[in-house]
C-alpha positions, 0 to 999 in steps of 0.5 A: 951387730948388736949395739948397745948404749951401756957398756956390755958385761964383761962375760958377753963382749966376746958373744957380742964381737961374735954377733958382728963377725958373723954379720959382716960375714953373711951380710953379702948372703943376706943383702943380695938374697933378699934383694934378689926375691924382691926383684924376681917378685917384683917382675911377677906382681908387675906383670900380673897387675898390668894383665888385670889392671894397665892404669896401673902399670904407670906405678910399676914403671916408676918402680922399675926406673928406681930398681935399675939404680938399686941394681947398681948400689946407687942408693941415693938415686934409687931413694930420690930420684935423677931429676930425670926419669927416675923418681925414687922409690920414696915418692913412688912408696908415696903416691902409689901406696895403694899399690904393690908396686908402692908396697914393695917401694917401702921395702926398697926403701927400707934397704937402701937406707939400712945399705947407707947405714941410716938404721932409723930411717930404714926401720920406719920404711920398712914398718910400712911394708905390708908384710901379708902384701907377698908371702915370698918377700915377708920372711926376707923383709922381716928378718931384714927389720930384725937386723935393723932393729939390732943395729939401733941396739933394740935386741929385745925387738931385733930377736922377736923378728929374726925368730918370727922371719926364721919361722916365716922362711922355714928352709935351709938357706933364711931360717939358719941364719936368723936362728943364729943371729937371733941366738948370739944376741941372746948371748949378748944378753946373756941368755945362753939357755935361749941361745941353745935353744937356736942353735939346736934348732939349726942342727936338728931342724935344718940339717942340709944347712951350709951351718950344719953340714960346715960343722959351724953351729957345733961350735955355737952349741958348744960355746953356750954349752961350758 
């Protein structure tokens, strides 16, 4: 997860290793659980924009066609468009940018390119996603620019976002696992003091946790412990 561009100390390329076994472990939780709030939300707002306002249920449409090939992982169409009747969710995010649906287009957006591995790209859509826009989709959207952040090596903004989406999230299935992917990148930068501090909050804060209750975080604490 954590990329750097010097090589890491020594002391830290096993915290390092750690932070990618761990992502790659949850990245299906993390993925799909955000995909799945954005979706859910995305029908509602869709819903209740169309009862107050109709115009504007041509931008809800266009997002849908674009949802239907993010659903199949077909990034690219879901972006770009089929030439068809799907546009792709970068030019619904451009001419609809007003709207929720076009909000919510930056986000997808944001996803499909981190899904495709273009970090870059995916940080500036979803910069402009407006994170007061949903309250329901922010914790999810921001930890998601968090991990993007850790994946362009920029650890120091990658931890701000993942505390500040643990603490937007705060329950027992997001803010565990913000809190620890944001603790072994303070481990990585050798700050075993903030990575305590963590994992602690997991255990104590979060006790119904799959971290806690598989005895996961015990093996943190006692790693920045020695």
């Amino acid at each position: 997860m954590a990329k750097k561009t010097n090589a890491a100390p020594v002391e830290n390329i096993e915290a390092v290793s750690m932070t990618e076994a761990f992502i790659d472990k949850y990245k299906k939780h993390i993925i799909y659980g955000v995909c799945g709030i954005i979706v859910i939300a995305a029908a509602i707002i869709a819903y209740v924009q169309f009862v107050r306002n109709p115009k504007i249920a041509k931008a809800n449409e266009a997002l849908f066609t674009c949802e239907n090939y993010f659903a199949q992982d077909n990034y690219e169409k879901a972006l770009n468009g089929d030439g068809q009747g799907c546009v792709g969710f970068l030019k619904v995010a451009d001419e609809y940018g007003s709207t929720k649906a076009g909000n919510l287009a930056h986000l997808y957006a944001g996803i499909c390119y981190a899904q495709t591995g273009k970090f870059e790209e995916a940080k500036q859509q979803l910069e402009k996603f407006s994170e007061k826009d949903d309250a329901i989709i922010s914790p999810a959207a921001i930890g998601m620019l968090g991990n993007v952040y850790a994946n362009l090596g920029q650890n120091d903004k990658a931890i701000d976002y993942l505390l500040k989406a643990a603490k937007a999230a705060d329950n027992a299935s997001l803010s565990p696992i913000y809190l620890i992917q944001a603790g072994e990148l303070y481990e990585a930068e050798g700050k075993a003091d903030k990575a305590l501090e963590c994992y602690q909050q997991v255990k104590t804060k979060y006790v119904t946790s799959m971290a806690v209750q598989q005895q996961e975080i015990d093996k943190y604490i006692e790693r920045v412990s020695k």
